[in-house]
FIMAR-916761 format. One line per field, with one value per atom (N, C-alpha, C): residue number from 1; atom name; x, y, z. Coordinates in nm, 2 decimals. Atoms other than C-alpha are relative to their C-alpha. Example, Ala and Ser with C-alpha at 12.3 -4.5 7.8 and 13.67 -1.06 7.14 Angstrom:
2
seq: (1:1:1:2:2:2)
atom: (N:CA:C:N:CA:C)
x: (0.09:1.23:0.09:-0.09:1.37:-0.08)
y: (-0.12:-0.45:0.12:-0.11:-0.11:0.11)
z: (0.00:0.78:0.00:0.00:0.71:0.08)
//
This chain:
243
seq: (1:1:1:2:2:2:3:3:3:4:4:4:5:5:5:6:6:6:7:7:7:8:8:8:9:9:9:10:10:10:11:11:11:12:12:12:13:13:13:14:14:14:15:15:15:16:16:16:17:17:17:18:18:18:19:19:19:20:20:20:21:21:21:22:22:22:23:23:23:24:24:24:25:25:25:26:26:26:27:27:27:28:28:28:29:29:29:30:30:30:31:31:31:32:32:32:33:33:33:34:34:34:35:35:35:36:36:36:37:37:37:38:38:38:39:39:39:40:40:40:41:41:41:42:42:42:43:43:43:44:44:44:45:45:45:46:46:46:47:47:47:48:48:48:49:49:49:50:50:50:51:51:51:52:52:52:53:53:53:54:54:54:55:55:55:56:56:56:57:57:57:58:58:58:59:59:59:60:60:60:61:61:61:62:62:62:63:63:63:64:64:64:65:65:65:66:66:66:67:67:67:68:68:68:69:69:69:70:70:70:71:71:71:72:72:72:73:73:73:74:74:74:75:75:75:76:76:76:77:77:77:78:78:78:79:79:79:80:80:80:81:81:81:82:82:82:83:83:83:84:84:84:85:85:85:86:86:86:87:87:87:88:88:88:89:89:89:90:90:90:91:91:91:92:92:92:93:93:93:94:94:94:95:95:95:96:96:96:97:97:97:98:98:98:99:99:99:100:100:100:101:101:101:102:102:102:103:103:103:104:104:104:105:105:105:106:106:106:107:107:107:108:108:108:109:109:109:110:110:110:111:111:111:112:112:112:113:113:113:114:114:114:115:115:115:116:116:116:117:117:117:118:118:118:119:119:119:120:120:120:121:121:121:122:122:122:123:123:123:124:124:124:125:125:125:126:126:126:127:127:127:128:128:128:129:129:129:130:130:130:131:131:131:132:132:132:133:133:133:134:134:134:135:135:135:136:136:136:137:137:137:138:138:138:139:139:139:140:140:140:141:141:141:142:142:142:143:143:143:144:144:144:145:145:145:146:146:146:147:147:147:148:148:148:149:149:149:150:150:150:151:151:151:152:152:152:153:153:153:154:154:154:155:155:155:156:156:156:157:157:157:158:158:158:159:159:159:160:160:160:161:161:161:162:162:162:163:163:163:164:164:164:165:165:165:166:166:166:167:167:167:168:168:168:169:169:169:170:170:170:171:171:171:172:172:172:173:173:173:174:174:174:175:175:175:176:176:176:177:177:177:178:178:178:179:179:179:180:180:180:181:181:181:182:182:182:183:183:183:184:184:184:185:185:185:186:186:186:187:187:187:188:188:188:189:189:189:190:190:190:191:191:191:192:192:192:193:193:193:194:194:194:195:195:195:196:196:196:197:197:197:198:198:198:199:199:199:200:200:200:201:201:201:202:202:202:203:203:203:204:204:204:205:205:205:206:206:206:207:207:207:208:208:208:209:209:209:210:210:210:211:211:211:212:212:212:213:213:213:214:214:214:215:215:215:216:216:216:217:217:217:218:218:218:219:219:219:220:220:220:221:221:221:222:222:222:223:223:223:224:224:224:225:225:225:226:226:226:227:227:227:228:228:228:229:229:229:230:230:230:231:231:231:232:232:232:233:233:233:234:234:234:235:235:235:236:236:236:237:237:237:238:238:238:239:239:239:240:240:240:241:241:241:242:242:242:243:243:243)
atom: (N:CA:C:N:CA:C:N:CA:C:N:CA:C:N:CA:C:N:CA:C:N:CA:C:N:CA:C:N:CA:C:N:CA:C:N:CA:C:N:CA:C:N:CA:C:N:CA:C:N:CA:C:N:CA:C:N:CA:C:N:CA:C:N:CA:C:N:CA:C:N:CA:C:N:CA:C:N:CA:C:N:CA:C:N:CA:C:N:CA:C:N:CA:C:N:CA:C:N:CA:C:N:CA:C:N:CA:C:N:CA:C:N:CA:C:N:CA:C:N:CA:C:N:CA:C:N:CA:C:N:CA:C:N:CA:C:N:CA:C:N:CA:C:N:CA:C:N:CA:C:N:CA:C:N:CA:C:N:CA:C:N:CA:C:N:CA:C:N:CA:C:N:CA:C:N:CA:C:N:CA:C:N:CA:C:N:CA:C:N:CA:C:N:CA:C:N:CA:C:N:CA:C:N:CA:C:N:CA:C:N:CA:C:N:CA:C:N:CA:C:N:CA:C:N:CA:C:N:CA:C:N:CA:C:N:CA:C:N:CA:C:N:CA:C:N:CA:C:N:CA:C:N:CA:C:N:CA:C:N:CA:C:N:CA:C:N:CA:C:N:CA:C:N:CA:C:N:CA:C:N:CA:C:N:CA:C:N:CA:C:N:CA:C:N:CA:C:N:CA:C:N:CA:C:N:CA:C:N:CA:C:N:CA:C:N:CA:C:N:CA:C:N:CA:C:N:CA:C:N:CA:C:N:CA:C:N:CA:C:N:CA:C:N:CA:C:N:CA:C:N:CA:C:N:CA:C:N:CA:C:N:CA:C:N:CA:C:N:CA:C:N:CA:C:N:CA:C:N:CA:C:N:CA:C:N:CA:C:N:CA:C:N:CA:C:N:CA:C:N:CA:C:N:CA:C:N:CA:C:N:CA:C:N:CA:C:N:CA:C:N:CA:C:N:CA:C:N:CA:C:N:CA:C:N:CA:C:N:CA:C:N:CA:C:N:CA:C:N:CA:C:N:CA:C:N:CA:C:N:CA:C:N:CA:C:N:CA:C:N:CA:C:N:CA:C:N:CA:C:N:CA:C:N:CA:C:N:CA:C:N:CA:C:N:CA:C:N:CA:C:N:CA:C:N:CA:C:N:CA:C:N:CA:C:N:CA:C:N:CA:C:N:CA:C:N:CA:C:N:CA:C:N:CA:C:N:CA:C:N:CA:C:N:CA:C:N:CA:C:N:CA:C:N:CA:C:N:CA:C:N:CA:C:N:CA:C:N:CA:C:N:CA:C:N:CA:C:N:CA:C:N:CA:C:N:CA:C:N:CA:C:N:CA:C:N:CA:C:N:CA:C:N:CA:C:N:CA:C:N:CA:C:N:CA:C:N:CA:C:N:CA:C:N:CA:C:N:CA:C:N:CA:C:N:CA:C:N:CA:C:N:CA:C:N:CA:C:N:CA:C:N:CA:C:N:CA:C:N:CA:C:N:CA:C:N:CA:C:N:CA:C:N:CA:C:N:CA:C:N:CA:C:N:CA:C:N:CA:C:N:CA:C:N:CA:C:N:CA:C:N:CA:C:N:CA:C:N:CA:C:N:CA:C:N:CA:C:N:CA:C:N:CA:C:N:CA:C:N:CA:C:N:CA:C:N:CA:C:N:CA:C:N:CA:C:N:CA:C:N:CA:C:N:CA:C:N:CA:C:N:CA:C:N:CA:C:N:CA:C:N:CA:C:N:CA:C:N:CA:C:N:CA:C:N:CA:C:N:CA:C:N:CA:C:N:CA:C:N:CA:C:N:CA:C:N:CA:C:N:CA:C:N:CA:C:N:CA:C:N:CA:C:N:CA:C:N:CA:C:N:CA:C:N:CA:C:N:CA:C:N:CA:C:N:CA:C:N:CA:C)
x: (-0.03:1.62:-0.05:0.06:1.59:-0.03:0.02:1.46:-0.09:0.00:1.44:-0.17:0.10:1.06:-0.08:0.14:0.71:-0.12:0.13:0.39:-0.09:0.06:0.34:0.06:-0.12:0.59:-0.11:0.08:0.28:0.03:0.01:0.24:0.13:-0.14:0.61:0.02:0.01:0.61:-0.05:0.10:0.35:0.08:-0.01:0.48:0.19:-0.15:0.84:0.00:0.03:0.78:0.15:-0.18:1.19:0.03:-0.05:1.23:-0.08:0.05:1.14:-0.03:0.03:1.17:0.09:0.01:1.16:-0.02:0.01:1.20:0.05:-0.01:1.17:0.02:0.02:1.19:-0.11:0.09:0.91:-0.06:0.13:0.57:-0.09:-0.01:0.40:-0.17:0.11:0.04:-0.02:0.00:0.10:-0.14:0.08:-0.22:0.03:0.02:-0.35:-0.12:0.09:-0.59:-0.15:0.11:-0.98:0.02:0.01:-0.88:0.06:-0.03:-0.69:0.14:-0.11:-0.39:0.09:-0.09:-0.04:0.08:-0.10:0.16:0.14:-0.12:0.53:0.06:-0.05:0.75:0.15:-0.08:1.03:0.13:-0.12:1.33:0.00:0.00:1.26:-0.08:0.07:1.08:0.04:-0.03:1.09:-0.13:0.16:0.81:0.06:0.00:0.88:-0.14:0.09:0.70:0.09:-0.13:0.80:-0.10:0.04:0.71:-0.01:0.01:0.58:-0.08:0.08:0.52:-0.04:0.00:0.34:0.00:-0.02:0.33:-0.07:0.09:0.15:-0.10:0.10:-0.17:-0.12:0.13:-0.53:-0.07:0.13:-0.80:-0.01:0.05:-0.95:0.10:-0.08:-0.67:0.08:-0.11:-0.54:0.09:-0.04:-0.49:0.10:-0.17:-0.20:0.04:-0.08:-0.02:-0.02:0.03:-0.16:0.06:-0.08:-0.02:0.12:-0.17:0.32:0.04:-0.07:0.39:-0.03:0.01:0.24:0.10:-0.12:0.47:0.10:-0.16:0.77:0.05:0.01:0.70:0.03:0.01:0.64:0.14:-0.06:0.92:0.17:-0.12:1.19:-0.03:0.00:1.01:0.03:-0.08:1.06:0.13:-0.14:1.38:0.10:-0.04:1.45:-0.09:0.05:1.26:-0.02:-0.01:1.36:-0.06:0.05:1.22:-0.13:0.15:0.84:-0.08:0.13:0.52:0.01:0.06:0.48:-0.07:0.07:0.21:-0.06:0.02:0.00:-0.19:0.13:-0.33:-0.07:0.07:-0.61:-0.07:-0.04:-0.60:0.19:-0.08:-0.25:0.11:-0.04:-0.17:0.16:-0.06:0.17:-0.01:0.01:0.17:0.07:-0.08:0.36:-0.07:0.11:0.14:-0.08:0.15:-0.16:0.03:-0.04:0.02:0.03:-0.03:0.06:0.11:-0.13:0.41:0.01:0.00:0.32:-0.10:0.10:0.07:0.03:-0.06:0.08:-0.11:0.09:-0.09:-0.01:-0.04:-0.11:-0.08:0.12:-0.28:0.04:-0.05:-0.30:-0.05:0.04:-0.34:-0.02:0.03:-0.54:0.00:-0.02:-0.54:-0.03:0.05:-0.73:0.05:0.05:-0.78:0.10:-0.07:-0.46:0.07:-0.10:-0.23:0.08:-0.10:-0.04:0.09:-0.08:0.13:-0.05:0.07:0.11:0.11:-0.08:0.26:0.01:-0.01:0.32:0.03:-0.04:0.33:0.03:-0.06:0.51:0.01:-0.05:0.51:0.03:-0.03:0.73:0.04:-0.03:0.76:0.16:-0.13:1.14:0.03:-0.07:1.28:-0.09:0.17:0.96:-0.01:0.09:0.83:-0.13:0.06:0.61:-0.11:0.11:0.24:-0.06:0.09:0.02:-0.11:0.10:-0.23:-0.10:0.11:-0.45:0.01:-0.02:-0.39:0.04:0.08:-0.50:0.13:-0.07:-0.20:0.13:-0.10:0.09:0.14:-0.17:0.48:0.08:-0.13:0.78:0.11:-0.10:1.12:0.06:-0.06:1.28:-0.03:0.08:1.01:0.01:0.03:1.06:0.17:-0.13:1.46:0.10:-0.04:1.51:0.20:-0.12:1.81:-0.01:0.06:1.79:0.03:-0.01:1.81:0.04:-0.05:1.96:-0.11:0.10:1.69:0.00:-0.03:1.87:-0.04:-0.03:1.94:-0.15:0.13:1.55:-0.08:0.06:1.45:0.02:-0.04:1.69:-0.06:0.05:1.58:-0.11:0.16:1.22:-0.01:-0.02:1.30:0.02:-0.11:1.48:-0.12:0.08:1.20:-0.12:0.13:0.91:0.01:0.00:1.10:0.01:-0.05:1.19:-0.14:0.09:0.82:-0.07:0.05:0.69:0.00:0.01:0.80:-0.05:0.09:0.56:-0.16:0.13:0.28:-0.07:0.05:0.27:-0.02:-0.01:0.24:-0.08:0.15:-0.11:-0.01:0.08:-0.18:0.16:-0.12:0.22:-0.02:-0.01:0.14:-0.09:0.11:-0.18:0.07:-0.07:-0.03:0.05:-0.09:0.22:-0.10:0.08:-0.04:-0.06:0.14:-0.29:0.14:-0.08:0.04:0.05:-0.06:0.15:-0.13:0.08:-0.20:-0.08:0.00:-0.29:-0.16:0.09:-0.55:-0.10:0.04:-0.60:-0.02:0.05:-0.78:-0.01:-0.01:-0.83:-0.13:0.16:-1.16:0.05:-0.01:-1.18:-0.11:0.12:-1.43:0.01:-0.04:-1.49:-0.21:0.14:-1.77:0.01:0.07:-1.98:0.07:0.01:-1.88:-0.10:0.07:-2.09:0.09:-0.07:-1.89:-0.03:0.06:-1.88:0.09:-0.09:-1.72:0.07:-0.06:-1.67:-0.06:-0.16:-1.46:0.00:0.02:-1.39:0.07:0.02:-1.47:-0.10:0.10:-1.58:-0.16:0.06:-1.92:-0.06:-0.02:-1.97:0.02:-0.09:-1.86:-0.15:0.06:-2.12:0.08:-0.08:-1.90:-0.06:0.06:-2.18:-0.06:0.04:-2.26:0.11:-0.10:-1.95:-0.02:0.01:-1.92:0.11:-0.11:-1.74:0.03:-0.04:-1.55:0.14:-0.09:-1.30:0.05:-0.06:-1.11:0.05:-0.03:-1.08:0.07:-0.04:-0.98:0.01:0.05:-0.95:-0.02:0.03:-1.10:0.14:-0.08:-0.91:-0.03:0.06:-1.05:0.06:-0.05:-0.95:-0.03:0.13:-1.27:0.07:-0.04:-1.22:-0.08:0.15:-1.40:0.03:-0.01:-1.52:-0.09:0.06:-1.62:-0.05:0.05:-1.66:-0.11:0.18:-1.98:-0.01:0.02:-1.95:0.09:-0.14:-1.73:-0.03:0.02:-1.61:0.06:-0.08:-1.49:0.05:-0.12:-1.22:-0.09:0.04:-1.35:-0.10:0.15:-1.67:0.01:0.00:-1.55:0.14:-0.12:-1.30:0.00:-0.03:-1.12:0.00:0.05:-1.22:0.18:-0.14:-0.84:-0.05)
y: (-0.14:1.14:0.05:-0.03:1.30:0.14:-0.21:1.68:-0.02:-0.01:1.86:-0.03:-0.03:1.92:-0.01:0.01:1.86:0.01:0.01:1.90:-0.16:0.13:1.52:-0.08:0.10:1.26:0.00:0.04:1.16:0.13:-0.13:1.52:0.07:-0.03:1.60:-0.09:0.12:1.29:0.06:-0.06:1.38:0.10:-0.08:1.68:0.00:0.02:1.58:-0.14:0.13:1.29:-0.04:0.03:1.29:-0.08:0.02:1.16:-0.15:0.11:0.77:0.01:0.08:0.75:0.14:-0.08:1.03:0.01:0.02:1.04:0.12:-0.04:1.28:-0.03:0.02:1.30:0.16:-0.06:1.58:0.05:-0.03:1.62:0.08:-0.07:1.90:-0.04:0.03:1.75:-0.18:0.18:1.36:-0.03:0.04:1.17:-0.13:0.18:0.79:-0.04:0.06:0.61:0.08:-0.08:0.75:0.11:-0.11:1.09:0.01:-0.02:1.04:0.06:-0.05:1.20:-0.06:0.05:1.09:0.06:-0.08:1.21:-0.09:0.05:1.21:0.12:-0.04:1.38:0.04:-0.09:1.62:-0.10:0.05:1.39:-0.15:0.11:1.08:-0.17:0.10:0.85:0.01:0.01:0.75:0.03:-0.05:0.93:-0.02:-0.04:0.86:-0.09:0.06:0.78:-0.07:0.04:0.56:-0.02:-0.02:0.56:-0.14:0.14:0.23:0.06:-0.07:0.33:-0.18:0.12:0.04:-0.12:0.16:-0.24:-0.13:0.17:-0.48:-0.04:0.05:-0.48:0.06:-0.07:-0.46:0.03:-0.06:-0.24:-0.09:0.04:-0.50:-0.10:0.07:-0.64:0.07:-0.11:-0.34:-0.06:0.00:-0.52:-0.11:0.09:-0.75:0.09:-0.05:-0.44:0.06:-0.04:-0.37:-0.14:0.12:-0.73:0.04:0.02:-0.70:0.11:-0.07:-0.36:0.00:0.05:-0.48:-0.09:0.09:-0.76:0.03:0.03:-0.63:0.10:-0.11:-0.33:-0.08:0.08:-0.63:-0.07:0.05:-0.80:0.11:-0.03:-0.51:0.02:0.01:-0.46:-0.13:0.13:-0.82:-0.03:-0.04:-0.74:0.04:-0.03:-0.51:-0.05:0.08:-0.67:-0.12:0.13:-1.03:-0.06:0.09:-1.14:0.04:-0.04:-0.98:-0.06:0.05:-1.07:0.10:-0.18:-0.82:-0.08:0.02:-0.84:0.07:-0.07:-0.73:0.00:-0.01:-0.58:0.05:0.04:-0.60:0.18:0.06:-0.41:-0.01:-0.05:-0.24:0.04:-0.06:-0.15:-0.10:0.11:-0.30:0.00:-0.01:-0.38:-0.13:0.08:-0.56:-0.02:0.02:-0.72:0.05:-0.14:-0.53:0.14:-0.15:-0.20:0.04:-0.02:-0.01:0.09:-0.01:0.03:0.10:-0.07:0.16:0.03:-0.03:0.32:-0.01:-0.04:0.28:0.05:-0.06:0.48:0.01:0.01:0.39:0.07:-0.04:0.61:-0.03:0.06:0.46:0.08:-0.07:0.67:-0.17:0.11:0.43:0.05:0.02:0.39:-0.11:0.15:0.17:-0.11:0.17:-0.10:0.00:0.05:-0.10:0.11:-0.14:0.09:0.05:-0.03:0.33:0.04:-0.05:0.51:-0.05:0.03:0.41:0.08:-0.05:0.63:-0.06:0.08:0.45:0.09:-0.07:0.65:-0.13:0.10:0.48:0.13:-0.10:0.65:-0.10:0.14:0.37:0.08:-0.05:0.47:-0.03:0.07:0.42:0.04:0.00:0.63:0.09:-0.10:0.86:-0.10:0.08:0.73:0.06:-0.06:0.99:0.06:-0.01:1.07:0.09:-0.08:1.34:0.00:0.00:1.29:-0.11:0.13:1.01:-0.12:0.14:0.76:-0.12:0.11:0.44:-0.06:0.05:0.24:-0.04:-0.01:0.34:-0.08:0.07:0.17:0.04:-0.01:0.23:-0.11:0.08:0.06:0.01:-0.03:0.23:-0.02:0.05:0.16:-0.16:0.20:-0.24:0.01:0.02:-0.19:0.09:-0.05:0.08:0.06:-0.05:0.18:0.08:-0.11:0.45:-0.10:0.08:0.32:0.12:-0.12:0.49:-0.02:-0.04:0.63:-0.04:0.04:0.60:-0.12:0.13:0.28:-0.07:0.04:0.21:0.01:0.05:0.36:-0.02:0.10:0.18:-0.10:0.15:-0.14:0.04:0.02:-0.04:-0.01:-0.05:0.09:-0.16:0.13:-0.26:-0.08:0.15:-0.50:0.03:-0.01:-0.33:-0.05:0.10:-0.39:-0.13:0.13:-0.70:-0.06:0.08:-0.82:0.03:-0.02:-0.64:-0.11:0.08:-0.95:-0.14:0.13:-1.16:0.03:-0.04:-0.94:-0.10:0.09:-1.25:-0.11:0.16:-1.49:0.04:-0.01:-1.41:-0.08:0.12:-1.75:0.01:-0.07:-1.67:0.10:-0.18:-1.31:-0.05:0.06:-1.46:-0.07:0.07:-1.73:0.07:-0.07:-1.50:0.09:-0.08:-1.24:-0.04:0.09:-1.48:-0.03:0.05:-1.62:0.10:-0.09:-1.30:0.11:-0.10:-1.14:-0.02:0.01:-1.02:-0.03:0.10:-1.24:-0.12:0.14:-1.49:-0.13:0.15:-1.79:-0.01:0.02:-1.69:0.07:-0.06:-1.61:0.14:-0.16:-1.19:0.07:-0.03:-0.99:0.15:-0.11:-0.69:0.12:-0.08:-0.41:0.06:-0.10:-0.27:0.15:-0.14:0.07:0.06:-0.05:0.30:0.10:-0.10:0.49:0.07:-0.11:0.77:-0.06:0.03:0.65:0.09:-0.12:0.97:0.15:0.04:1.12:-0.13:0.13:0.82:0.01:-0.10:0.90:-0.11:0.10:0.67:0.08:-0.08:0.83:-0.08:0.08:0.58:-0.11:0.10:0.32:-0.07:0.09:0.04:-0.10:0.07:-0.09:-0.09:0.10:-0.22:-0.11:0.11:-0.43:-0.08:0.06:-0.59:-0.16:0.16:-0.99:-0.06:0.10:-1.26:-0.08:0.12:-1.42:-0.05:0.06:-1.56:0.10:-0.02:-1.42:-0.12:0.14:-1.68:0.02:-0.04:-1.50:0.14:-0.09:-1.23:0.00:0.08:-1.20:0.08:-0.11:-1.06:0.15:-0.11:-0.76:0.06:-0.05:-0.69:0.03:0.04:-0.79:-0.07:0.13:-0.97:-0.08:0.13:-1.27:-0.04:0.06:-1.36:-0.14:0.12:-1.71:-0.06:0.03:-1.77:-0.01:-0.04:-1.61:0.18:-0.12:-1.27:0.11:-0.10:-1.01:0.18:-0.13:-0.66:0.11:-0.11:-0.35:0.05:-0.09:-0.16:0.12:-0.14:0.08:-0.10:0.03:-0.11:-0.09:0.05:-0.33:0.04:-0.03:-0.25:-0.14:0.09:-0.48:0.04:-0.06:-0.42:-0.08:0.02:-0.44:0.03)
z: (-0.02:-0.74:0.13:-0.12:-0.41:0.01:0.00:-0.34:0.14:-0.12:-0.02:0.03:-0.05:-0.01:-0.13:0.08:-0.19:0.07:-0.07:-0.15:0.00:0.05:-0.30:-0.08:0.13:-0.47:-0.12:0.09:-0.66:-0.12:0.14:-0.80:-0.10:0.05:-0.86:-0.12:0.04:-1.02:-0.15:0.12:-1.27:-0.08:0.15:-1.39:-0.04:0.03:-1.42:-0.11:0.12:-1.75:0.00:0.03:-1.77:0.14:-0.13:-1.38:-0.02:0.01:-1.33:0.14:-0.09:-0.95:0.13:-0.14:-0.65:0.14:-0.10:-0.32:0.10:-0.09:-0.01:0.15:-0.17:0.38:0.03:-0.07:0.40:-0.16:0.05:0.21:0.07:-0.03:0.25:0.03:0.03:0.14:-0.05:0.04:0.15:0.00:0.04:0.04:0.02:-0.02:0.09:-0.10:0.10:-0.04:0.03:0.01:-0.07:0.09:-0.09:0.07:0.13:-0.13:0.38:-0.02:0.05:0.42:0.10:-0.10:0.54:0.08:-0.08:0.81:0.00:0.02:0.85:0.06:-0.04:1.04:-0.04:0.12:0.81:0.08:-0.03:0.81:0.04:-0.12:0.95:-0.08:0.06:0.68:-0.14:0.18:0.29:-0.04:0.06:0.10:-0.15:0.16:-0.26:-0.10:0.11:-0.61:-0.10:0.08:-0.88:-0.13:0.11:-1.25:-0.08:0.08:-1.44:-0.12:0.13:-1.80:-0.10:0.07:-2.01:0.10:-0.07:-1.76:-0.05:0.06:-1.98:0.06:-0.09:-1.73:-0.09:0.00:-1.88:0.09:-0.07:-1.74:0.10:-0.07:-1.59:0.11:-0.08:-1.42:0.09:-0.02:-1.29:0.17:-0.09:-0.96:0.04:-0.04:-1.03:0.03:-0.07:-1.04:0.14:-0.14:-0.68:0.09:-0.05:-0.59:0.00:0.04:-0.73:0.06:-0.08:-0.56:0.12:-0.18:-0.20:0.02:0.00:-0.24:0.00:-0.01:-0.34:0.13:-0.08:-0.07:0.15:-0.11:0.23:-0.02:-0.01:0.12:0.05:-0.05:0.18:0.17:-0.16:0.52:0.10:-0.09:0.62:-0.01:0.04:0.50:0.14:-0.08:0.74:0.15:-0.11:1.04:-0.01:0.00:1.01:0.10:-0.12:1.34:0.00:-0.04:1.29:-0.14:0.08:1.12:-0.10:0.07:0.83:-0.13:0.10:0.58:-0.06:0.05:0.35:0.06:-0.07:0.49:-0.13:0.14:0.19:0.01:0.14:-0.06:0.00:0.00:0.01:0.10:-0.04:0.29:0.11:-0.03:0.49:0.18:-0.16:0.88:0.06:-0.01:1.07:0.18:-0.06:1.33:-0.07:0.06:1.37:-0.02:0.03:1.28:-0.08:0.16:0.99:-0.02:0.03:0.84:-0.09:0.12:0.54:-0.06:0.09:0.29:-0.15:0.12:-0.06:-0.12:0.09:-0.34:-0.13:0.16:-0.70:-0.11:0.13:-0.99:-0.11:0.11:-1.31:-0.10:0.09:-1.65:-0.11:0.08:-1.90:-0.12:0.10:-2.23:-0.11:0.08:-2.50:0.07:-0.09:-2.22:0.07:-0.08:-2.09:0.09:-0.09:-1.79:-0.13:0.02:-1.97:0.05:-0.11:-1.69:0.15:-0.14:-1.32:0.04:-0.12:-1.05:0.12:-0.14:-0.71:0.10:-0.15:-0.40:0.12:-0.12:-0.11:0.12:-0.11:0.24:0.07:-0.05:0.44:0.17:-0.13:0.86:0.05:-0.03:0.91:0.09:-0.15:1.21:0.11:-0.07:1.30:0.13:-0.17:1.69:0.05:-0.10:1.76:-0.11:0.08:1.59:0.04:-0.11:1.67:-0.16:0.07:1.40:0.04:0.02:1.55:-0.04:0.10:1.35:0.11:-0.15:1.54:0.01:0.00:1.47:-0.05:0.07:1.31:0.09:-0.11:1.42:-0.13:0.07:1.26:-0.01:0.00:1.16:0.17:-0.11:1.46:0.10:-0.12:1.71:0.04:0.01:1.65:0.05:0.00:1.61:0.15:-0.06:1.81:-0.01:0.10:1.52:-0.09:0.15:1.26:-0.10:0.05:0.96:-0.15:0.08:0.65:-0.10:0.09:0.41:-0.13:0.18:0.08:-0.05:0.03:0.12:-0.03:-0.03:0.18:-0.15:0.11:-0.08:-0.13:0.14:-0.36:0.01:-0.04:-0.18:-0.09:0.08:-0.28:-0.14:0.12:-0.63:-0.08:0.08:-0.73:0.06:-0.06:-0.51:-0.13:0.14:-0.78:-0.08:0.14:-1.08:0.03:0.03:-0.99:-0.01:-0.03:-0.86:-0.15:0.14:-1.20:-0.10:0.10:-1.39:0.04:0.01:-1.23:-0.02:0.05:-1.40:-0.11:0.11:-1.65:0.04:-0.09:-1.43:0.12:-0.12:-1.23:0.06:-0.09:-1.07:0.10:-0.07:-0.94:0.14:-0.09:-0.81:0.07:-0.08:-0.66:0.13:-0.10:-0.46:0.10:-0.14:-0.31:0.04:-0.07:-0.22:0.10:-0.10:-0.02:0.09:-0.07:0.11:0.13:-0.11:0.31:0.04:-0.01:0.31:0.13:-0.14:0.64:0.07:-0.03:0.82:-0.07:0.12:0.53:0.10:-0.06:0.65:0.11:-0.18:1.01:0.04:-0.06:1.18:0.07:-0.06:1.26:0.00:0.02:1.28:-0.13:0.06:1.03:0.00:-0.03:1.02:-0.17:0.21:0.62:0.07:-0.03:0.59:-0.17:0.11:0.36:-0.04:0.05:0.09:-0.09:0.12:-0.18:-0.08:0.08:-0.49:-0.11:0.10:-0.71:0.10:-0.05:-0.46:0.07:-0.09:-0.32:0.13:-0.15:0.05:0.10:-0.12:0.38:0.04:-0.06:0.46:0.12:-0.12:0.77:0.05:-0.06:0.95:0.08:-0.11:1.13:0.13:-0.14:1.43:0.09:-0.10:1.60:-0.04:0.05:1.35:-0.02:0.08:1.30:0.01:0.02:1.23:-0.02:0.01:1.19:-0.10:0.13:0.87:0.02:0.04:0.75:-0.18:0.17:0.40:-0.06:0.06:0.20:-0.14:0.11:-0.15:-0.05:0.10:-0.35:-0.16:0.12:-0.71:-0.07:0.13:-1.05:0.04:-0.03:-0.96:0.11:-0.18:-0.61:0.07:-0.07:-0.45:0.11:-0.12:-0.08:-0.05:-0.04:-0.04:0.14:-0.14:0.31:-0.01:-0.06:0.41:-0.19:0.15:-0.04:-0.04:0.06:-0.05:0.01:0.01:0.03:-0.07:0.08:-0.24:0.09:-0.06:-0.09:-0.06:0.06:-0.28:0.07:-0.08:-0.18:0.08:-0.12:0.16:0.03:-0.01:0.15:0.16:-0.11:0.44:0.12:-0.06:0.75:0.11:-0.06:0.94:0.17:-0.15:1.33:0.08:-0.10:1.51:0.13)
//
């Protein structure tokens, strides 16, 4: 379903239980992950959410489904940029190089152990060029192609790559594989810097840059822990990748 304006697919999302799968070209109040927020320029990108009720994931595994929707998300981007690098940057995020393509935002409503509802926010960069929020490294479809690219179509692609990757929620050593397979600087020496965070809001409260070091990624757990060098585990914010 598409509507002119929101303040949030996510929130629209929520209070519409009859709607499975939404999509805008301007958010009024886009959100990311621990508090940041997204920018987007009115017209020019795919901002939608999409509705997974029951996905068969326990609690503790919540982050296949964080596999299976980076994947199916990286796969319509290499889709549309056949000749570029595009992966998945840990936990979520997609880039193609060192740049980021995309954000994605999942809230899950639980229930005696298991997901009962997941919402998926997608904000995917498609014909946007031009930033004025800072943001270190954003790129677009258009900026690589230097072609619009039709919206709709973008975001059925997405809509159809979820369900599809959804049915390899039963098949973890599967969804694994392909994750590490496309996940962005797996098995390559980089450097990265601790950051200190708040976890209820969950919020960066600083960054060590000058400490940064040097590993390797070697894994991630069930959980959705990094592993560097297969000694050190990292929660989500707790480490950044120094580009």
């Amino acid at each position: 379903m598409f509507i002119n304006q929101t303040n949030s697919t996510n929130d629209w999302l929520k209070l519409h239980p009859d709607c499975e799968a939404v999509w805008t070209t301007w958010q009024t109040a886009g959100r990311g992950q621990a508090g940041n927020s997204w920018e987007s320029e009115e017209g020019k990108n795919v901002l939608m959410s999409l509705r997974l009720t029951r996905p068969n994931v326990a609690v503790e595994y919540q982050f296949r489904l964080t596999m299976a929707v980076s994947l199916a998300v990286q796969e319509v981007v290499a889709h549309l940029l056949p000749q570029q690098p595009v992966s998945v940057k840990w936990p979520n995020d997609i880039y193609v190089g060192d740049r980021k393509i995309c954000g994605i935002l999942i809230e899950n409503t639980l229930a005696e152990g298991r997901i009962e509802e997941s919402i998926i926010g997608i904000g995917l960069n498609v014909n946007q060029t031009v930033w004025h929020s800072g943001a270190p490294n954003p790129v677009s479809v258009k900026q690589i192609t230097n072609q619009d690219t039709d919206l709709e179509a973008v975001f059925k692609a997405l809509c159809d790559a979820i369900y599809n990757k959804v049915s390899l929620l039963g098949s973890p050593e599967i969804l694994k594989q392909n994750y590490l397979s496309v996940l962005y600087r797996f098995g390559t020496k980089a450097l990265y810097a601790r950051r200190k965070v708040c976890l209820t809001p969950s919020r960066i409260l600083t960054v060590q840059p000058q400490d940064a070091f040097e590993a390797t990624i070697t894994d991630v757990t069930e959980q959705g822990e990094l592993v560097l060098d297969n000694t050190q585990t990292f929660h989500f914010k707790e480490i950044q990748f120094v580009l």
